[in-house]
N, C-alpha and C positions, 0 to 999 in steps of 0.2 A: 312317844314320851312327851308329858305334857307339861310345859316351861311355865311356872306363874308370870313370870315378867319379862317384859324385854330390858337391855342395857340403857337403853333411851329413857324409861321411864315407861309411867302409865296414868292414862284418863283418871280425871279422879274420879268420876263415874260414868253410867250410862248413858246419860241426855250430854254429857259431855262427847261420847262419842256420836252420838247422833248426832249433831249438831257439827263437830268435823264432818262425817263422812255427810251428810248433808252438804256443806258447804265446799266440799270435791265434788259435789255429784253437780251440784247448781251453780252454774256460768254463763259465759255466752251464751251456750247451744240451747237453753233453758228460757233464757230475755230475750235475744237476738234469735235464733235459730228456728225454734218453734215456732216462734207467732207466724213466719215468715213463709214455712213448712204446710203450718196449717193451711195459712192464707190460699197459698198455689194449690193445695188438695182437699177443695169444699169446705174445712172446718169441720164440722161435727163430723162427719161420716171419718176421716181422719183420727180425728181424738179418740173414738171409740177400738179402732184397730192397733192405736198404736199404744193403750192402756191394755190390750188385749197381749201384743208384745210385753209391755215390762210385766204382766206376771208368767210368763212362757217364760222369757227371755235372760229378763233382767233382773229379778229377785233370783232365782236359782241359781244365777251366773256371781250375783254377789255374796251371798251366802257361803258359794264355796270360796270366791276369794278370801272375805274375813276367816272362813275357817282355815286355810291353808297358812293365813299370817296369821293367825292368833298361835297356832300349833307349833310357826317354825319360831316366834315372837323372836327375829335378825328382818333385816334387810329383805326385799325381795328375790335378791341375786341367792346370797347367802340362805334362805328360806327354802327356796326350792335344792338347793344342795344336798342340803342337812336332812327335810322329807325324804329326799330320792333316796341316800343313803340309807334311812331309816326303816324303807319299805321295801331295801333291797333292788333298788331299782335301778335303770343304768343312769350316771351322771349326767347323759345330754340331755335329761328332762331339766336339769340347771340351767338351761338355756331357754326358761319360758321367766325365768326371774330378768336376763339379762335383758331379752326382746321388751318386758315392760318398761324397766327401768328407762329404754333406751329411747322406745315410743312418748315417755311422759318429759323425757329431756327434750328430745325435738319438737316438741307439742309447747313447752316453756317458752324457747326460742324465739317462734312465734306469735305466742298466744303475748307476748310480753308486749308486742309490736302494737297488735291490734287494741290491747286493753288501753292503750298510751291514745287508739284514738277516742276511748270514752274520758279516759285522764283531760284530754284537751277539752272535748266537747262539755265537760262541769262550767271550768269556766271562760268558757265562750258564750254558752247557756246564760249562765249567772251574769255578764259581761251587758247582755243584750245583742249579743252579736249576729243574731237570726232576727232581729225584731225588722220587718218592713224587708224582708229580702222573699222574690219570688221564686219559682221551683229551679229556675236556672241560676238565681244566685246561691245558693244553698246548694246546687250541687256543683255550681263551680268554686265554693267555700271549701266543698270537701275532698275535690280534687287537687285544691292547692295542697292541703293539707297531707294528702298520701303520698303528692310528687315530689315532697319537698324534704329529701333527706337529713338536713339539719336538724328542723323542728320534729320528725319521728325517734331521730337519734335521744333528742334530749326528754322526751316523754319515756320512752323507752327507759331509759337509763333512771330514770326516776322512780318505774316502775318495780322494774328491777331492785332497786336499794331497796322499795316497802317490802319484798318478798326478803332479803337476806335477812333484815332488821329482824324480821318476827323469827323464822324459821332458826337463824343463831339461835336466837333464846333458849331453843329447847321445847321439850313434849310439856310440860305442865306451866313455865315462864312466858313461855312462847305463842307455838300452836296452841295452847287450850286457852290463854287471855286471849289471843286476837278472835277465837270462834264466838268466844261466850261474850263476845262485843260486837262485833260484824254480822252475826245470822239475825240476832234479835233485831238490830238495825237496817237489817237485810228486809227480813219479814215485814218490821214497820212504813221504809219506807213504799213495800209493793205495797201496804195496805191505803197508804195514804194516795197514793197512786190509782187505786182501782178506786175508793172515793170521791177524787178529782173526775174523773170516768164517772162514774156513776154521776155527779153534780152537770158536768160540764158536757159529754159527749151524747152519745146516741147510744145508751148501755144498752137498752133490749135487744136494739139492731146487732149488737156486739156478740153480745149471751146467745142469740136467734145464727148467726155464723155461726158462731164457737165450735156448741151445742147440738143442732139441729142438724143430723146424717142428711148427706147428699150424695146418693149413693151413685149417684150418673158420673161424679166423679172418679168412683173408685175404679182401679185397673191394679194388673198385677205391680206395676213399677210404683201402686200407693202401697200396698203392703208392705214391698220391699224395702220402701223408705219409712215406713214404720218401726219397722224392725231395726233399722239402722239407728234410727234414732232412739228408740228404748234402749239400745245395747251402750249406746257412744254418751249418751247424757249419763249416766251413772258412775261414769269416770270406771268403767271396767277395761280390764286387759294392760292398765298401764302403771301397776305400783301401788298408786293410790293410795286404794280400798285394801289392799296388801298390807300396807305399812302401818296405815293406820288400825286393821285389825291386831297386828300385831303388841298394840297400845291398849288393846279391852282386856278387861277383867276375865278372867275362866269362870266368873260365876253369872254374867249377863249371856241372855238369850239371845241365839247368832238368828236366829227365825224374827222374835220381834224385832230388835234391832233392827234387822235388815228388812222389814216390812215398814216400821218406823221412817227411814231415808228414804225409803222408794217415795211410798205418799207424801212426804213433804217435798221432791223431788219434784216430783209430778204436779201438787199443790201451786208449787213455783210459774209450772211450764202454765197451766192453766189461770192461774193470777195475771200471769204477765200478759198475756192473750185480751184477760177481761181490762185491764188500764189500756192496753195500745189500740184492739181495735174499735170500741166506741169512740176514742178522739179521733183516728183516722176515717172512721165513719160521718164523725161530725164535720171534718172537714172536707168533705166530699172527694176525698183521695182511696186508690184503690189499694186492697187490703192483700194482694198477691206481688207487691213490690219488690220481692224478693231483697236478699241482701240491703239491698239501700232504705228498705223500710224503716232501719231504724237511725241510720244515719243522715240519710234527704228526706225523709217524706214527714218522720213527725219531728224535726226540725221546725219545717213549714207551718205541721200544725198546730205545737206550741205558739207558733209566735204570731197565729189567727187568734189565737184564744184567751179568755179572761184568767188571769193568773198563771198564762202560758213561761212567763220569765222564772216565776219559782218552783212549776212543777216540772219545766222545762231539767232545770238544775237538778231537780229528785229526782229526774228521772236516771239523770246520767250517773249522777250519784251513787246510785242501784247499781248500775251497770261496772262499778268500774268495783265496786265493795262483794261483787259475787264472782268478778273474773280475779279478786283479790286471794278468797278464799278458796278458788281452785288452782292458783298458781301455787301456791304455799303447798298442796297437797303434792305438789309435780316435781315439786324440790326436795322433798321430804327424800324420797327414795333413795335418791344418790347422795344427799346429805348423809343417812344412817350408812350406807356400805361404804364412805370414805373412812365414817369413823370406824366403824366395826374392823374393816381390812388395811388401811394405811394410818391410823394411828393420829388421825387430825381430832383437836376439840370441834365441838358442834360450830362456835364462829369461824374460823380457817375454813371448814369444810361446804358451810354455806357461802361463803365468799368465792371457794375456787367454785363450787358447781354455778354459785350466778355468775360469776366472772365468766364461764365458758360458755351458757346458756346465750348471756349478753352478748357477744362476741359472735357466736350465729345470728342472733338474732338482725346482727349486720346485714344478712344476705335476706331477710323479707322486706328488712326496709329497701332494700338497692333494687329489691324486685318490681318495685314500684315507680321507679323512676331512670336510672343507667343500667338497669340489668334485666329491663322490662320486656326483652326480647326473649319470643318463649324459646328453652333448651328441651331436647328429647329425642327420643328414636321411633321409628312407625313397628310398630308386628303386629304381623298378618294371621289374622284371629276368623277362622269361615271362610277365607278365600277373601278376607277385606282388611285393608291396610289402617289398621287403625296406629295415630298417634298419640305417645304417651307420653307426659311431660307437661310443658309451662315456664313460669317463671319458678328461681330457689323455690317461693313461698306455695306456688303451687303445687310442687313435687313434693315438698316436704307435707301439707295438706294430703296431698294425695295419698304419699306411703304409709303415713299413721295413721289417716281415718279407715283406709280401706286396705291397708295391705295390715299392718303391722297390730292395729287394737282387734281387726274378726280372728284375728291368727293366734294371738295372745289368750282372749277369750277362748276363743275351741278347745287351745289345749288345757287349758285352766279348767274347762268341764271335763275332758277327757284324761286327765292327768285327776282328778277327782272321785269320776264317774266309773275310770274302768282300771286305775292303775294302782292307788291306794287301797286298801282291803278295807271292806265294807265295816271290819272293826273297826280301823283308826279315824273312820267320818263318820262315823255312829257316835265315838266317844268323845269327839270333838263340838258335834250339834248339839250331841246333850239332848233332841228331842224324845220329849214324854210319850209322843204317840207314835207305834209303829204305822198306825194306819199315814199320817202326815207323811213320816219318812222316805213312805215306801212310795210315795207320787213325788217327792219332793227328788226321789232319787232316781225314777222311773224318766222325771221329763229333764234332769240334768245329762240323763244318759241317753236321750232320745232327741227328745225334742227340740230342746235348745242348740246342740250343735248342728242339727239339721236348719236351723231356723238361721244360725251364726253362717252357718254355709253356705245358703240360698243367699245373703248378702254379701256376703264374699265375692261368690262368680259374678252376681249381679254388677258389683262396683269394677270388677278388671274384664267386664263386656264379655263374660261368656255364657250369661244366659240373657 
């Protein structure tokens, strides 16, 4: 049965949903995460397998989410209900609504912490506060900064109020002004950035990484992490891409659309690649820094470089307006099932879920500093004691990236692929070509959970 609208409202159009689900899909893991990824696995030879992933991967896998929330157009808890009933199915398939909602609530928590450390570094940037500090000041800048409970708390909390402010608003007051302002300004400032690169750093040395396959690098744990990454940058398995489909029109293309955000998606990961490593190039800093790449190393090389205080500030800028608009997407979820099932207006109900997202979010700050002592248990995985655990922040890291979003995804293909009748996901795509269909439906039932599942074991060490 196919709903024109949901209760929340609806996109006023198509590039409007683009541009949401763009702006869920591109964050951290997209500015931060990639460059950093690529960096440690040759670069080109990397890029090429892991664009290989998002069409295996992650265009099938998102396709069928918007198609499952455009069909249930509720909540993703209440979505998958209402489907399973529909298709005659048993009710504990409802339990793939609950597992996202609950992955992209933990995922808030502390994505809220870390974005608080790009909130600080704008203006510290802008301040001058890197200007004349060497590699050890700058990274003892930034470990005051993560040890220091106070000053995380109040970025945090900051952060926190910009997600409630938009997300009350609502789907058309709210979510859709803050996209159709943040992605364009998203867009302009990478462009302005890969510019500065281009003027400023060592660009061909950059594009010559990036670009150019190095295949001595690859081994099976670069696929792996390929694959990891086309599936987790897309913001699948956790609501999302669910709630927000639930917001499209029945008359826009779930195929283009969802080829639309992939590329711009990807466009992101690849942009941001081309601004960071020609200045890290220029600055004769290495470009496999892992994590700290973007918080110590082009610190340093900003504040080497001519006009390093204002691109400095753009850069962080960027970073803190994309982890903006994928937080809003993470909220979204348990915003609509408070109202849908308890009866709250959209601000009550954005207030109680940031109020409790905030409130974890205690425990990655503490994980930094009084609670820094890793917790966990060893199992014995081949005859070898592996252990599992960390700090709050890393456990919680750990359960959603690898336990909870491959788990969410699988059954989101398999709950698609083999459990819905090939009517109701025929009539839902809406695709023209059976020939399309028939591969689009061959590697959602195939390939992709195979590909979701080889990272799965990979990440809880049992291949």
């Amino acid at each position: 049965m196919r709903r024109e609208s949901s209760i929340h409202g609806q996109w006023s159009s198509k590039l409007v949903f683009v541009l949401a689900a763009t702006g869920s899909a591109v964050g951290l893991g997209n500015i931060w995460r990639f460059p950093y990824i690529a960096g440690e696995n040759g670069g080109g030879a990397f890029v090429l397998i892991y664009l290989a992933c998002i069409l295996l991967i992650g265009l099938p896998i998102m396709m069928a989410e918007i198609a499952l929330g455009r069909r249930g157009r509720q909540s993703p808890i209440n979505t998958m209900a209402t489907l399973s009933r529909e298709e005659g199915l048993h009710r504990a398939w409802g339990f793939v609504g609950w597992l996202g909602v609950a992955a992209g609530f933990i995922i808030l928590s502390y994505y809220s912490v870390i974005a608080g450390w790009s909130l600080s570094y704008v203006f510290r940037a802008a301040g001058g506060a890197f200007t004349g500090l060497d590699a050890d000041g700058v990274r003892g800048m930034f470990n005051a900064l993560v040890s220091d409970p106070e000053r995380l708390l109040a970025w945090h909390t900051l952060f926190m109020i910009m997600n409630v402010l938009v997300v009350a608003r609502g789907v058309r007051s709210g979510l859709e002004k803050a996209v159709k302002f943040l992605m364009p300004a998203l867009f302009g400032l990478l462009l302005l950035l890969v510019g500065y690169s281009m003027s400023q750093g060592h660009f061909m040395e950059g594009v010559s990484f990036l670009f150019k396959p190095d295949w001595s690098e690859v081994s099976g744990d670069t696929i792996l992490l390929a694959m990891g990454q086309a599936f987790f940058t897309l913001s699948l398995g956790m609501g999302a891409i669910m709630i927000y489909g639930s917001y499209l029109s029945s008359k826009a293309s779930i195929l283009k659309t969802s080829a639309t955000v992939v590329s711009a998606d990807t466009a992101v990961a690849l942009l941001a690649g081309l601004a960071i490593f020609p200045i890290v190039f220029a600055s004769g800093l290495a470009p496999g820094e892992g994590p700290g790449l973007i918080f110590i190393t082009l610190p340093m090389a900003f504040a080497e470089m001519p006009g390093g205080l204002i691109f400095g500030t753009l850069f962080f800028l960027l970073l803190v307006t994309a982890a903006w608009t994928s937080s809003i997407s993470l909220m979204e979820p348990a915003v609509a099932w408070l109202a849908e099932n308890r009866g709250f207006d959209r601000p009550m109900a954005a207030v109680i879920v940031g109020g409790i997202a905030w409130f974890l979010g205690l425990g990655t700050i503490l994980s930094f500093s009084l609670w820094s002592n890793p917790i966990g248990f060893s199992l014995t995985i081949g005859g070898e004691a592996t252990f599992i655990g960390g700090t709050l922040f890393e456990m919680a890291d750990y359960l959603t990236s690898n336990i909870m979003l491959p788990l969410g995804g699988l059954l989101i293909a398999l709950f698609v692929g083999w459990r819905m009748t090939q009517r109701s996901v025929e009539d839902e795509l809406d695709l023209r070509s059976r020939v399309l269909f028939r591969a689009w439906y061959y590697v959602l039932r195939f390939a992709a959970p195979i590909g979701i599942l080889l990272v799965f074991l990979k990440a809880v060490n049992l291949i």
